[in-house]
C-alpha positions as CSV (number, residue, x, y, z in Angstrom):
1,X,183.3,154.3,48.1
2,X,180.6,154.4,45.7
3,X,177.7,156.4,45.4
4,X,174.3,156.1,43.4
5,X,171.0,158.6,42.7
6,X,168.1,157.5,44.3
7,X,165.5,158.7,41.1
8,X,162.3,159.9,42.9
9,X,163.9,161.3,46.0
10,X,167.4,162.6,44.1
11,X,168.7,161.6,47.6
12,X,172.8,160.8,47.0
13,X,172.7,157.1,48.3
14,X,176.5,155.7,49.4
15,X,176.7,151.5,48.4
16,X,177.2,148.7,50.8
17,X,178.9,146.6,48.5
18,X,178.7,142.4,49.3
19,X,181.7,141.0,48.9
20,X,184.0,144.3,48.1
21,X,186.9,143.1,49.8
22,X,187.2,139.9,48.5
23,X,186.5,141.3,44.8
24,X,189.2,144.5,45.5
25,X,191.7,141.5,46.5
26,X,190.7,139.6,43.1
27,X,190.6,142.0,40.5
28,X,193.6,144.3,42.0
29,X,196.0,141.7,43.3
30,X,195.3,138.4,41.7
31,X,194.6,139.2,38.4
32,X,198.4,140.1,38.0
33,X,199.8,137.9,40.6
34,X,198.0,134.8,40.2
35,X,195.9,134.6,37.2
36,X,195.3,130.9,38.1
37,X,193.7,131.8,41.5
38,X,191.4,134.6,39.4
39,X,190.2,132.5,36.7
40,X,189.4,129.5,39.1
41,X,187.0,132.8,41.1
42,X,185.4,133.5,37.9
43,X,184.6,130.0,36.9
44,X,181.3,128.5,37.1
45,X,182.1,126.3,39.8
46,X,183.7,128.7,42.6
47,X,181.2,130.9,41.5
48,X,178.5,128.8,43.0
49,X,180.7,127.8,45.8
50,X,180.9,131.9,46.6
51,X,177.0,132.1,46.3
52,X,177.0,129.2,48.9
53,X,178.8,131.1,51.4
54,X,177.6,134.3,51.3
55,X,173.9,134.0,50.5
56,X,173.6,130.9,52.8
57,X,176.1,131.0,55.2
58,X,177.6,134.2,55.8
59,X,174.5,136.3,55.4
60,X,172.2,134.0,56.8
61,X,172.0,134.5,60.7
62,X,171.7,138.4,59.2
63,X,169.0,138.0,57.0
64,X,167.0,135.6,59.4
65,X,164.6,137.7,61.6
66,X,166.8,140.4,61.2
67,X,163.9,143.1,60.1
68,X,166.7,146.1,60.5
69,X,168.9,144.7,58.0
70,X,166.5,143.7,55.8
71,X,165.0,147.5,55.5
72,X,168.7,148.7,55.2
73,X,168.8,146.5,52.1
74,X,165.6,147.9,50.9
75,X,163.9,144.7,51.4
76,X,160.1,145.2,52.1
77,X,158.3,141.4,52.7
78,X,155.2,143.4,52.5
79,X,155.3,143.1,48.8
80,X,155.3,139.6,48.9
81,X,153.2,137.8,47.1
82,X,154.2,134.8,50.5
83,X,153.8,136.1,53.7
84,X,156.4,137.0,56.3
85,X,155.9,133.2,57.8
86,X,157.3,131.8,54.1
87,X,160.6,133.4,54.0
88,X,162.6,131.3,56.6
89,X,166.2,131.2,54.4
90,X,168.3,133.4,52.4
91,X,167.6,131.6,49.5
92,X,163.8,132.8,49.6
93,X,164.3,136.1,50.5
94,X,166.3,136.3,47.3
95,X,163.9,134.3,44.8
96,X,161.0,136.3,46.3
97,X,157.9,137.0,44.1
98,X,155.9,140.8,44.9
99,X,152.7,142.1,44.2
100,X,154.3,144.1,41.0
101,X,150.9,144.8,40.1
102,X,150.1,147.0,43.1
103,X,153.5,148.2,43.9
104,X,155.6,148.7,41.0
105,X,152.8,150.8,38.5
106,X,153.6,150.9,35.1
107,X,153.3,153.9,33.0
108,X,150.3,153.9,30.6
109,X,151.4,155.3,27.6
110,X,151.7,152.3,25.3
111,X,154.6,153.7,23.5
112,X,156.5,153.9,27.0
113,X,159.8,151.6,28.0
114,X,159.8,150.2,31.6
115,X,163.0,149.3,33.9
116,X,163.4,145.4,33.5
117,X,164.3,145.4,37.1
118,X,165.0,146.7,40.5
119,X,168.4,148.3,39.8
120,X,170.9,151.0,39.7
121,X,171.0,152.3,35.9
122,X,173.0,153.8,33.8
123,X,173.0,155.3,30.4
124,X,175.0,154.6,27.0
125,X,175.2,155.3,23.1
126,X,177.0,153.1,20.7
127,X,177.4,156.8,18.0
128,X,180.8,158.6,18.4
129,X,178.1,161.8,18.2
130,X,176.4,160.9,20.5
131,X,176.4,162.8,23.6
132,X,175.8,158.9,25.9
133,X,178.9,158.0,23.4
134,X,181.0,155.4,25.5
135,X,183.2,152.9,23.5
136,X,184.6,149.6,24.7
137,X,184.1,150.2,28.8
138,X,180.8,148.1,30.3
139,X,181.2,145.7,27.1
140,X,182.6,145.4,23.6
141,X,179.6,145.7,21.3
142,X,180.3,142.3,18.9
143,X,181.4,140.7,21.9
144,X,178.7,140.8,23.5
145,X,175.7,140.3,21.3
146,X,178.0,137.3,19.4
147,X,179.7,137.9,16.5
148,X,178.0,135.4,14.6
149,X,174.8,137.4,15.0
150,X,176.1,140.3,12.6
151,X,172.3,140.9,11.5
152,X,171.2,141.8,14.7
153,X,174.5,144.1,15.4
154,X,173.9,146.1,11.9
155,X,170.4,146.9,13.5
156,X,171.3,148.4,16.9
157,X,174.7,149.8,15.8
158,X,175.2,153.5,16.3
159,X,172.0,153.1,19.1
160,X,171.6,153.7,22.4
161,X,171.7,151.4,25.2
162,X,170.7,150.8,29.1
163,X,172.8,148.9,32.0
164,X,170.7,147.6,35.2
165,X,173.2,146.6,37.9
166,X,171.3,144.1,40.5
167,X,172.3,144.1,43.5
168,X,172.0,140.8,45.5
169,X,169.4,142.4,47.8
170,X,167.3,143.3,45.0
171,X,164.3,141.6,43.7
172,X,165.7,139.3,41.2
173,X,163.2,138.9,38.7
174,X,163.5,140.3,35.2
175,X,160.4,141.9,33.7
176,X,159.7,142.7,30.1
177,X,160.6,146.2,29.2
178,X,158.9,147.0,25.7
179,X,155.6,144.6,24.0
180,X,156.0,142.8,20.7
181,X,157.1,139.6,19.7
182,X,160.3,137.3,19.8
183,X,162.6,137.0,17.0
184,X,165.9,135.6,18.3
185,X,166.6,133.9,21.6
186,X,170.1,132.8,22.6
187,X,172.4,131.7,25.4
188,X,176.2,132.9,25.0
189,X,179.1,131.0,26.6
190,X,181.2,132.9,28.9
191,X,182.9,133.4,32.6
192,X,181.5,134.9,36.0
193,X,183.3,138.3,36.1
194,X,182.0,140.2,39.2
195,X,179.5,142.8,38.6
196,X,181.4,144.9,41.5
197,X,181.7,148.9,40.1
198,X,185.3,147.9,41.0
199,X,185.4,145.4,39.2
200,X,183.8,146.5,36.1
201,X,186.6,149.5,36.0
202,X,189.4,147.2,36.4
203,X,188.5,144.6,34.1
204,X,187.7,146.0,30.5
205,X,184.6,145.3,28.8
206,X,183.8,142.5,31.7
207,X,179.9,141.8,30.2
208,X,180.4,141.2,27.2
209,X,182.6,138.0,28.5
210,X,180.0,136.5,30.9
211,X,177.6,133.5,30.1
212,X,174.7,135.7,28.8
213,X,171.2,135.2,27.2
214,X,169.9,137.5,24.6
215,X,166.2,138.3,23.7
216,X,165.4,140.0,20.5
217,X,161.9,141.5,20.9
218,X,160.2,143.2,17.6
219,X,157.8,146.4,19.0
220,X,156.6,147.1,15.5
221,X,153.5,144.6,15.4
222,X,150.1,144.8,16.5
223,X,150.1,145.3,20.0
224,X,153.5,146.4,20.4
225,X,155.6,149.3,21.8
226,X,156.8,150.4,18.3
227,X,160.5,151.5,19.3
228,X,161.4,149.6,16.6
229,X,163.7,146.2,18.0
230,X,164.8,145.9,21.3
231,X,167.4,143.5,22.8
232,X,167.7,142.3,26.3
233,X,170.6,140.7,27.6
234,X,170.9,139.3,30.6
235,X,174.3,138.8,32.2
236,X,175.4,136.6,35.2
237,X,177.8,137.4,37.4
238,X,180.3,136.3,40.1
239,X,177.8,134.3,42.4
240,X,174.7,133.9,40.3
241,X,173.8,130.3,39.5
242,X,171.4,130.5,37.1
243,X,168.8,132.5,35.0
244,X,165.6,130.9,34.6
245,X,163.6,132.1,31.5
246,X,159.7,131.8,33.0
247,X,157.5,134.3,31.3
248,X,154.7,135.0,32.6
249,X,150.8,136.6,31.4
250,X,149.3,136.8,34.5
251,X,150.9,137.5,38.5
252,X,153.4,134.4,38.1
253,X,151.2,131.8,36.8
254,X,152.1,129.0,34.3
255,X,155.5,130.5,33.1
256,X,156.9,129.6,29.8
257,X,160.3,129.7,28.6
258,X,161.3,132.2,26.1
259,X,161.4,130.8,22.2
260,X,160.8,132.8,19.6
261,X,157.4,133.7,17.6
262,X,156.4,134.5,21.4
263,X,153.9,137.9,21.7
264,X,155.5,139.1,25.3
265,X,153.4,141.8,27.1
266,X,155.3,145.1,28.5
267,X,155.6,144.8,32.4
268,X,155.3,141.2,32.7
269,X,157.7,138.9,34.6
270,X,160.1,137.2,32.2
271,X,163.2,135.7,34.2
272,X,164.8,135.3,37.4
273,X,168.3,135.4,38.6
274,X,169.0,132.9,41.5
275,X,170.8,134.6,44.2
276,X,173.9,137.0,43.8
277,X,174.2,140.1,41.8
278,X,173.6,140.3,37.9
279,X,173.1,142.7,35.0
280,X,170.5,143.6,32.4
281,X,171.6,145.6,29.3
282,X,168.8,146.9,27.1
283,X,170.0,148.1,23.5
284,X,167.5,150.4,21.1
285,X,167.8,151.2,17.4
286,X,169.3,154.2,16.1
287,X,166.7,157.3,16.8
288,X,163.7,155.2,17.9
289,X,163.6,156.4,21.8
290,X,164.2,159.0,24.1
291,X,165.2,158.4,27.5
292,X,163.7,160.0,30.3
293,X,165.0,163.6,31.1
294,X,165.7,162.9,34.9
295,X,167.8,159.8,34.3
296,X,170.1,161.7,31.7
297,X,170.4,164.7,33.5
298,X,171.1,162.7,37.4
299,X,173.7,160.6,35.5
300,X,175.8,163.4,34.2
301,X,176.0,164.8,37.8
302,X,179.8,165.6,39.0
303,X,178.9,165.8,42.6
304,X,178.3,162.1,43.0
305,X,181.4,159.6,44.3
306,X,180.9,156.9,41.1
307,X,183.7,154.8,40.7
308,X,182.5,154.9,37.1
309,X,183.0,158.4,36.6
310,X,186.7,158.0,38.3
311,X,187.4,155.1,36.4
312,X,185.7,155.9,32.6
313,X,187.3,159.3,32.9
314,X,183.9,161.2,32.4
315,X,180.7,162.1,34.6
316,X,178.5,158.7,35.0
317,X,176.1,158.4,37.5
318,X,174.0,155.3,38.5
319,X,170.5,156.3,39.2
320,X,168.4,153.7,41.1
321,X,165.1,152.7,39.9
322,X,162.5,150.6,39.9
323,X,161.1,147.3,37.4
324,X,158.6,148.4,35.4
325,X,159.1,152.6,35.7
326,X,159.2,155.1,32.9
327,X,162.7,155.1,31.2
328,X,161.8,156.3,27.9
329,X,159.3,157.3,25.4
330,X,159.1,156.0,21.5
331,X,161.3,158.7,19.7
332,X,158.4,160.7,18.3
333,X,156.6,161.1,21.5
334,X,156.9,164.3,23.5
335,X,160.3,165.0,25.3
336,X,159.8,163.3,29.1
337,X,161.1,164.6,32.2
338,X,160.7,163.0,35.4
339,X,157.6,160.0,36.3
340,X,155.3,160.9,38.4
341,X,155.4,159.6,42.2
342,X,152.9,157.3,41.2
343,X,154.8,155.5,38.2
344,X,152.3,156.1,35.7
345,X,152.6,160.1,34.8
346,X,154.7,161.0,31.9
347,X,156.4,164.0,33.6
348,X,157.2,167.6,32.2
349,X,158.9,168.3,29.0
């Protein structure tokens, strides 16, 4: 079992996890017993051939007019930019585009940092002080980032940091957390780990050996956010085929692909993930933000069944939230509690 926050009702949610037997079988038997069968299940290829079957075979009489297990999922086609009529496979329902702009408000402090997606988050710091301190479990830091980009790990060492665990029944677009411009853009070689809480626990440091694409964003220009630089990386995972960089100004008109020199605005669709589940990691400079007081206080809960807590030995709570919703504030700001039920509030202190 494992068990999640939902943020704005504090309701204790327990996870339907797709795929949790075969992924308990992989990462619990196989991995010792037949590494050959493991590595071929995180490889590129079988990981599309997994996506196959469950997204379009397995899951599709379920998803197909089925309205009750679609609002089990969460999955509202109200939102849709397409009506109901459009989404007639799996594949759709997963790639689906929503009105963000009407139903998933955006704080309107400009100094605010947003969710980059619908997820289940949890919170990290990279300084052995530090109170998020967690060393070598989602990732290993040099890993991750590349180790040939040692300029870009000097500036977030001894930081803080975000995970965002899609789900494959989440809306699988990536939005812009922060404003400012590009400086670095990179893809990173790696496997398909599983993004499975199971998984994670079994398998040390599992992100930071997935195929990966980094965005460095600078907030400290005209315009921008000014929480100093931010990076988003964006992780697949066993079953994703692809992440498609398509930024976008306006709705999801004329996307671009990320390059560098690019001004991107805060809230704005920037990638998608085709179908499966897949991770976002946000990292901040030292001292430059403060994450909102809910999310740290809900992830050090003890009452909650995480198999993160059991398996990293200390209290860590996922909290669900949505893309573009207050997670922190620019360091200097006033302390932040909880949004407002409306998204754009900045809460109590």
């Amino acid at each position: 079992m494992h068990q999640y926050i939902e943020r704005l009702s504090n309701t204790v949610m327990t996870e339907e996890l797709f795929g949790d037997r075969i992924v308990r079988f992989l990462y619990s038997r196989a991995r010792e017993k037949a590494p050959f069968l493991f590595r071929l299940a995180t490889s590129a290829r079988m990981s599309s051939l997994l996506g196959l079957y469950h997204f379009d075979l397995a899951l599709g009489p379920r998803l197909r007019g089925n309205s009750r297990f679609l609002a089990r999922c969460g999955v509202d086609l109200d939102e849709c930019v397409a009506p109901r009529a459009h989404f007639t496979t799996p594949r759709k329902i997963f790639e689906r585009q929503i009105r963000y702009w009407e139903c998933r408000p955006m704080p309107q402090s400009d100094t605010a940092v947003v969710s980059p997606a619908d997820a289940r988050m949890a919170l990290g710091g990279l300084a052995p002080d530090s109170p998020l301190f967690l060393k070598d479990k989602f990732f290993n830091y040099q890993e991750l980032l590349g180790a040939e980009r040692h300029h870009w790990l000097d500036t977030f060492n001894h930081g803080d940091y975000a995970v965002f665990r899609l789900t494959p029944d989440k809306y699988h677009y990536n939005h812009t957390p922060v404003s400012g411009r590009v400086v670095d853009h990179y893809s990173l070689g790696g496997v398909y780990h599983s993004c499975n809480p199971g998984a994670v626990v079994e398998v040390v440091t599992p992100y930071s050996k997935n195929k990966r694409v980094v965005t460095i964003i600078d907030t400290d220009v005209a315009g921008g956010t000014g929480v100093g630089h931010v990076a988003m990386v964006e992780v697949v995972a066993m079953m994703i085929g692809d992440i498609v960089q398509c930024y976008s100004d306006t709705g999801y008109d004329h996307p671009l692909r990320i390059r560098p020199g690019m001004f991107l605005r805060k809230g704005q669709p920037k990638s998608l993930y085709r179908p499966g589940s897949s991770t976002d990691i946000l990292f901040f400079e030292k001292d430059r933000i403060r994450f909102a007081g809910d999310l740290l206080e809900k992830g050090r809960r003890t009452d909650v069944h995480s198999r993160f807590s059991l398996g990293f030995g200390r209290p860590l709570v996922e909290v669900e939230v949505q893309a573009r919703s207050l997670i922190a504030m620019a360091k200097n700001q006033e302390p932040i509690g909880s949004p407002s039920l409306d998204g754009r509030g900045l809460g109590g202190g």
